[in-house]
N, C-alpha and C positions, 0 to 999 in steps of 0.2 A: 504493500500500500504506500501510496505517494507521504512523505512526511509530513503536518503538521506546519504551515509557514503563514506568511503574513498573503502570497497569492493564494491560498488555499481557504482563507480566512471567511472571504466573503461568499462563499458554499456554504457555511457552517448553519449547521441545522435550525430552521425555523426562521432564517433571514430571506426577506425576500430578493428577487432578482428585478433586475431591471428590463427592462425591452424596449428594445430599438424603434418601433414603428406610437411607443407614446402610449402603449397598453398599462392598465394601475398593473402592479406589481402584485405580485402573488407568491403567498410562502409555500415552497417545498416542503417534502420530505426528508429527513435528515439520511434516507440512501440516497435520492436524488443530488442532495446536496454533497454526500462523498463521491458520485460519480462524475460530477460536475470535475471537482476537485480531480479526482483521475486522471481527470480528460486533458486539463488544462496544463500538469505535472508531466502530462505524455507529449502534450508538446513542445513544451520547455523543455525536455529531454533531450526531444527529437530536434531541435531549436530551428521549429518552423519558426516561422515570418510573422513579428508583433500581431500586422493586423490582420492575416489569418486565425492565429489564435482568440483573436476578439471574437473575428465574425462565428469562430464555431465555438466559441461559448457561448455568445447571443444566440446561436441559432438551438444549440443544445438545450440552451435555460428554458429557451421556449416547449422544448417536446416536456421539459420536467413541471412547468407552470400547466400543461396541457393532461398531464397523466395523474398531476396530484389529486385533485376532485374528482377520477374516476378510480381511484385503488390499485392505478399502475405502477408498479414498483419497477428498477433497473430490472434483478432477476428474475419479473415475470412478463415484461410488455413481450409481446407476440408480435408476430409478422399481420394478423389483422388488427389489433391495433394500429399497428404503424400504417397500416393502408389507409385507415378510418383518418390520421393522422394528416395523411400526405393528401388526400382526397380533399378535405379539409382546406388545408393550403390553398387549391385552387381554383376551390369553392369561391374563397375569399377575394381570387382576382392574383394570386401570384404569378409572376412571370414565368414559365418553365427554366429558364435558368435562373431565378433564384431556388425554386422548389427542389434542384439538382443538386443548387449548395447545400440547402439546409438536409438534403439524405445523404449527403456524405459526411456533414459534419456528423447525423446521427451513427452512420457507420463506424464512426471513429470512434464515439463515447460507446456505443454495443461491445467494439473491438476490445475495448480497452478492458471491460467489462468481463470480456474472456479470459485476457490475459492476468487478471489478478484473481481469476478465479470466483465470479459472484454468480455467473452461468456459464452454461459449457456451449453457447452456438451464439449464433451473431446474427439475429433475422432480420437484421435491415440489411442482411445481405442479400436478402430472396425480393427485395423492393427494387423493382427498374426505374432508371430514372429517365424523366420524359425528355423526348427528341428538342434540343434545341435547334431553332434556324442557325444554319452555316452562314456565319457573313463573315467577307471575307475581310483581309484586315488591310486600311486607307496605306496605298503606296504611293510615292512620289515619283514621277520621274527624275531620271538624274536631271535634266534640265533645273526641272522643278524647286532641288533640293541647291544647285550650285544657285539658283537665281536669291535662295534664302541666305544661305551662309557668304554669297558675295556680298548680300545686301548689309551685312556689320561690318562698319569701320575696326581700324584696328590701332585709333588715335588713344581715348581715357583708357584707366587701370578697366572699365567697368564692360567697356565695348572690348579690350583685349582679354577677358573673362568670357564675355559672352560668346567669342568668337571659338575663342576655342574649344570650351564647350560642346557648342553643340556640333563642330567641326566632329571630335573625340564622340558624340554620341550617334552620327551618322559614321565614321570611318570605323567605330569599333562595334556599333551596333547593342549600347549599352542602355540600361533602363534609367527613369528617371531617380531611382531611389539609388541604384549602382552610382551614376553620376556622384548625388550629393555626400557618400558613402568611403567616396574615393580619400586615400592622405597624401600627401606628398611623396610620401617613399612608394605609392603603386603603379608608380610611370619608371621605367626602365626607360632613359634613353640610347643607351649600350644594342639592349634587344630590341629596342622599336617594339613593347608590348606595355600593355598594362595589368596589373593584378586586377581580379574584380572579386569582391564579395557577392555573390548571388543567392538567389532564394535557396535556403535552405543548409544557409551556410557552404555551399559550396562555393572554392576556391577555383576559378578557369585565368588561363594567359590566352591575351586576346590579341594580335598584332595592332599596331598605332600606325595608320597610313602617314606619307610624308606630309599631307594638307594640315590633318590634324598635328603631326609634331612639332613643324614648325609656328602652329599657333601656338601649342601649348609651351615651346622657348620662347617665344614674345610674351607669351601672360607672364611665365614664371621670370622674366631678366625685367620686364618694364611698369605689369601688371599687380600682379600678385604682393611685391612691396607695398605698392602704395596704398594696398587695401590690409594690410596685418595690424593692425591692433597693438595696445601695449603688452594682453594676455597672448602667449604662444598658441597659434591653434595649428595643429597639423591637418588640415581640411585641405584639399587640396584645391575647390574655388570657395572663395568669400564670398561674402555680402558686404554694402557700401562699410560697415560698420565694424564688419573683420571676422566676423559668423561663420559658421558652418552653412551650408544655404540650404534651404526645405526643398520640395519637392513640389509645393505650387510656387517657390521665386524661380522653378525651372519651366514647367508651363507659363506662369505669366512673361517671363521675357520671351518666352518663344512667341506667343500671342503678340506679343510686343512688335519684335521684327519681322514677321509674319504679314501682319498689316501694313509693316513698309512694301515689301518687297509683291504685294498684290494685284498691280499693276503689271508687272511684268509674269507672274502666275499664280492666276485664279484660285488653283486649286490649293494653295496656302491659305486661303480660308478657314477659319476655326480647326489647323493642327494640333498635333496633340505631340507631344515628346515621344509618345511611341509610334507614331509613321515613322521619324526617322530611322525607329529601329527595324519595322517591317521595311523599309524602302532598302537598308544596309544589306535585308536578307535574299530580300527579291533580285536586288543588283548583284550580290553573287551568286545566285541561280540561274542569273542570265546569262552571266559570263562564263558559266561551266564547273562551276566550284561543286565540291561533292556536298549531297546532304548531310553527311556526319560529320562534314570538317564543319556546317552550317550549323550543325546542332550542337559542337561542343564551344563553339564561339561565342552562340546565343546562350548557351549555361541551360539549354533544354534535359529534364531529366532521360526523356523517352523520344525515339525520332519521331511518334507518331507528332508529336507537338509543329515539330519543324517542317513533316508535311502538310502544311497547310497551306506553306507556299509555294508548293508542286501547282496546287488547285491556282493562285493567282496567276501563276503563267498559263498554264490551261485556260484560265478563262481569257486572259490575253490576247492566247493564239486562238481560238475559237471567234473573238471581236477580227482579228486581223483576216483570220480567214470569209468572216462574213461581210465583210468590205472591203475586203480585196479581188478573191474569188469570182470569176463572170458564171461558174453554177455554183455558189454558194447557196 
């Protein structure tokens, strides 16, 4: 059983939980409330991702607020419970993929349920979860992306930040969290690579093209000084103030430049931090790059993740050939 700690606390039997969508609060069971506790030790463990483990304690608390007023206990809910449960959901109007999160999150706390022994099967394993629509994910053209990152000067400490940036997050294909995640010692200029923390603690080396290296020795010789603070931070970009920078000051400057550079392409319209990372993937798929050197770049656990951008060229060549083609 998970120890006894100050995260484990707020399970403790007869407190209520909270819920996300503004529902009153409802007290558990004091097994509810040790599974909870489980669940959330099993992450920590496992040292998923902060806000993963939020959403599947929020999504967990909910099936335990849901089972308490019917005498559902961890070692006894059923696989029709859990259906009456899941039905329930989208009853209410849930999106199919949220309804997909909240059965894995339960997966996980049934899982956990096994593993220390409070029952012996796991029947949110026997629950399917519903077809979510395939959309694919916004790429850029390379045009697209050079008309962005030409569009930042590389005059203040704040433009030679920004440039590089997001240079490093198209040439390495990094996440917005990865970005802000980075320290100064995770840039190799020796190997022309960067270290990157990824979900799930995983550690990948990702090459640094020459557009981004060169930004990132302008930020670090002209940049980067004149944004440090009197406290030492090893953050590899700042904020005006000397910060470690979030992960909406990484979407809002890209919205930022984004709106400049709109005139010259449209399609920079409401970007998000992660086209440029879809756009990194697509662009070496185009150019012949293998899918597993693709997936171990992207810090993808499983290739099927990384196939998805099989499907955006597919649908590519299927537009090209439909207006191309004289029998299309």
């Amino acid at each position: 059983m998970p120890p006894a700690n100050s995260a484990d606390a707020m399970y403790s039997a007869g407190q209520p939980t909270s819920d996300r969508d503004g529902a009153q609060p409802a007290v558990i069971t004091p097994a509810w409330g040790a599974a909870l506790a489980a669940l959330d030790h099993d992450l920590r463990r496992r040292a998923v991702a902060e806000k993963t483990r939020s959403a599947y304690s929020i999504d967990a608390g909910q099936l335990a607020r849901w089972a308490t007023p019917r005498d559902l206990e961890p070692a006894t809910i059923d696989v029709r419970a859990l259906r009456r449960y899941a039905a329930g959901l989208t009853e209410r109007g849930a999106a199919p993929s949220t309804v997909a999160r909240k059965l894995a999150a339960l997966r996980s706390l049934l899982r956990v349920q096994v593993e220390i022994g409070v029952r012996s099967e796991n029947p949110a394993e026997l629950l399917s979860s519903p077809k979510r629509p395939q959309r694919l994910p916004r790429v850029l053209k390379a045009a697209e992306v050079a008309a962005l990152l030409d569009r930042i000067p590389a005059d203040t400490p704040l433009e030679l930040r920004d440039r590089s940036m997001f240079e490093l997050a198209y040439g390495s294909g990094l996440r917005a969290q990865e970005l802000v995640s980075l320290e100064l010692r995770s840039i190799d200029f020796d190997s022309e690579s960067v270290r990157v923390e990824g979900k799930g603690g995983r550690t990948r080396l990702v090459p640094v093209g020459e557009h981004a290296g060169r930004a990132l020795e302008r930020y670090l010789a002209r940049g980067r000084p004149a944004l440090e603070a009197a406290r030492p931070e090893e953050a590899l970009f700042l904020s005006k103030s000397g910060r470690r920078l979030s992960t909406s000051d990484v979407r809002r400057r890209l919205r930022a430049w984004s709106r400049l550079a709109l005139a010259q392409a449209p399609a920079l319209a409401h970007v998000h931090p992660h086209a440029l990372r879809h756009s990194f993937a697509t662009h070496l798929l185009d150019g012949g790059a293998d899918l597993r050197a693709i997936q171990e770049m992207l810090g993808h656990a499983t290739i099927s993740t990384t196939q998805v951008y099989t499907r955006v060229e597919s649908a590519r060549l299927r537009s090209a050939y439909a207006h191309a083609h004289p029998r299309a």
